[in-house]
C-alpha atoms as one frame of an Amber mdcrd trajectory, in Angstrom:
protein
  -8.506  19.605   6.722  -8.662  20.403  10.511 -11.443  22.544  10.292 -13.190
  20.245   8.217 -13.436  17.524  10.418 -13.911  19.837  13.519 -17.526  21.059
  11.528 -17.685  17.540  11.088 -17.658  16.955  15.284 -19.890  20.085  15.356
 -22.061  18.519  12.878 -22.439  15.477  15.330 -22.943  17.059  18.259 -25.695
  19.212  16.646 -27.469  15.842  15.703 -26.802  16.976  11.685 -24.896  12.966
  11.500 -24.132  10.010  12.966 -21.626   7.395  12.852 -21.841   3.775  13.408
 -19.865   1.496  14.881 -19.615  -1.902  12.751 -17.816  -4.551  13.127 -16.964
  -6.274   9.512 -14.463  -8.814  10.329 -11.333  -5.866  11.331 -10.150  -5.826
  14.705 -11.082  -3.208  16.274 -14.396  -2.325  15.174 -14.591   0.721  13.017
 -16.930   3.762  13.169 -18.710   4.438   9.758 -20.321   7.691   8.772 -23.982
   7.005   9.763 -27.153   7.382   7.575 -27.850  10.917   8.303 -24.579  12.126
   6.893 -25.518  13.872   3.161 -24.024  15.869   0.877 -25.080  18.877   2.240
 -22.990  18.450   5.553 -19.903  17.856   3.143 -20.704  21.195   1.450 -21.041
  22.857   4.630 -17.385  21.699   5.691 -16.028  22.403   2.653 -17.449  25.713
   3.087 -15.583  26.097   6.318 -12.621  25.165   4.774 -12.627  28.153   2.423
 -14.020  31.117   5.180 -10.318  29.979   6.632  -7.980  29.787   3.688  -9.751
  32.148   1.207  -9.535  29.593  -1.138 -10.012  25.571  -1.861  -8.438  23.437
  -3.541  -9.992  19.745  -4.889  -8.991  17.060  -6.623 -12.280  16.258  -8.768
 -13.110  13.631 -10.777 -12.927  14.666 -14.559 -14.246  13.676 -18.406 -11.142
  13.086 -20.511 -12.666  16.164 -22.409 -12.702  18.204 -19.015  -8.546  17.286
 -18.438  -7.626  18.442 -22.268  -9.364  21.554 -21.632  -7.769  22.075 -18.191
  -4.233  21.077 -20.678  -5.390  23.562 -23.401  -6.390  26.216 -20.690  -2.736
  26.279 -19.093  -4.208  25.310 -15.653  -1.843  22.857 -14.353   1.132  25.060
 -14.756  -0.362  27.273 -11.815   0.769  23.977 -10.181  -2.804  23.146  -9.531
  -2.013  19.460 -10.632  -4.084  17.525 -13.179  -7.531  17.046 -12.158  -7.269
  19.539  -9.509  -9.892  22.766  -9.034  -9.403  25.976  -7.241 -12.373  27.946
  -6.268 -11.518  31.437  -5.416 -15.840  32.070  -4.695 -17.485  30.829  -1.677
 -20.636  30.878  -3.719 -19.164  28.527  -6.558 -18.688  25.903  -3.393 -21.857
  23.627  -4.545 -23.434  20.314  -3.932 -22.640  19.497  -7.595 -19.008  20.083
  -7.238 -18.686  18.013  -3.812 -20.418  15.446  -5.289 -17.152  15.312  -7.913
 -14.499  15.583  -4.911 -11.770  12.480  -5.169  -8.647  11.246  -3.667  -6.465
  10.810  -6.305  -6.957  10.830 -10.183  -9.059   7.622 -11.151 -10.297   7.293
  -7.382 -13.524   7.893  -7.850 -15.930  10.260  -6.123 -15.759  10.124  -2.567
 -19.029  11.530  -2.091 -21.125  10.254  -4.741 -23.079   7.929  -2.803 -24.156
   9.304   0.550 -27.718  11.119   0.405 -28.410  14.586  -1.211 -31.060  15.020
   0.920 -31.221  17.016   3.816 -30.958  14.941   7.032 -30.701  14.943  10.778
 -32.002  13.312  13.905 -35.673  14.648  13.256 -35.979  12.901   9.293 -38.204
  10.256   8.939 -36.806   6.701   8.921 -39.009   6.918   5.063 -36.841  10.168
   4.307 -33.431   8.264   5.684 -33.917   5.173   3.680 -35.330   7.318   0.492
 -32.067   9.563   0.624 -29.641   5.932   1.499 -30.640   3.821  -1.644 -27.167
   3.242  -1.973 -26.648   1.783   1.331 -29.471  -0.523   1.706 -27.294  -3.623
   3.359 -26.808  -1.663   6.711 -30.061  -0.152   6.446 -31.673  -4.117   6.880
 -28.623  -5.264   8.959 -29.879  -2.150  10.997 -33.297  -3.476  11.228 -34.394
   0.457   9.501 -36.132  -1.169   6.412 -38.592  -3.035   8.820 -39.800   0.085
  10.994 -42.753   2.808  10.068 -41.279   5.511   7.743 -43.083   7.919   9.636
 -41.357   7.655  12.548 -38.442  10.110  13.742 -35.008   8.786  13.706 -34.342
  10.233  17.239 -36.850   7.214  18.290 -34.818   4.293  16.972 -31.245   5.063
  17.892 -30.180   1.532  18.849 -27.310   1.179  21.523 -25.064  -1.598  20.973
 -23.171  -2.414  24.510 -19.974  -4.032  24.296 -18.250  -3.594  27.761 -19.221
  -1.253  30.225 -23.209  -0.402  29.822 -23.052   3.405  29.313 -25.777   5.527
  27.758 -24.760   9.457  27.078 -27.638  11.597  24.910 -26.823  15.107  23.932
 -29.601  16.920  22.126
């Protein structure tokens, strides 16, 4: 998973996502994946993932027809594990199978509510909130929902200063 979450820094310094610091009540504060993380940059780790190992391996969220099948089929005794996939094609490493991706078996998909639209610094706040449906609380808490939908989201990146006023913009 190292190499995921290192094309996850990538991803941030490239301006592909964003995370959010939010303070809900926990001590500290905790950063959140921000609204221009999609699907698409989960795909693209995931894809990362395999170019290294040669193959992955996901837990996915299954019909109770899909686990008799994978009972019938004799896949668990390759010690796969119940609800577990193994994709041996970097090709067969799809947006519809990330979207599927859980933790453990009756987790629920991990992924299943972040955007599956493209996004990144230069989407429209329209484009952001379009592709976020699911997150509309911090999109008003944000202030997003009451800004033109034309404009970039590079132009309203708001800077919350706790201690120490320090500004630092890669692009």
């Amino acid at each position: 998973m190292l190499l995921n979450e290192l094309k996850h820094a990538f991803q941030l310094e490239t301006g592909k996502i964003d995370f959010i610091k939010v303070n809900n009540g926990i001590d500290p504060p905790e950063n959140i994946p921000g609204l221009l993380y999609d699907i698409n940059d989960e795909v693209e780790t995931y894809k990362r993932q395999y170019a290294y190992d040669g193959i992955l391996k996901l837990r996915i969220v299954m019909t109770e027809e899909e686990l008799l099948n994978q009972l019938k089929s004799g896949k668990i005794k390759s010690s796969l594990g119940l609800g577990s996939l193994e994709i041996k094609k970097i090709k067969k490493i799809t947006a519809n199978v990330i979207v599927k991706v859980e933790d453990y078996i009756g987790g629920g998909s991990l992924y299943s509510s972040i955007s599956s639209k493209n996004l990144d610094i230069h989407s429209s706040i329209g484009v952001i909130r379009r592709g976020n449906k699911n997150r509309n609380g911090l999109i008003s808490r944000l202030g997003i929902d009451k800004e033109d939908k034309k404009k970039s989201h590079i132009d309203f990146v708001k800077v919350y200063i706790e201690t120490n006023p320090f500004i630092y913009v890669k692009y």
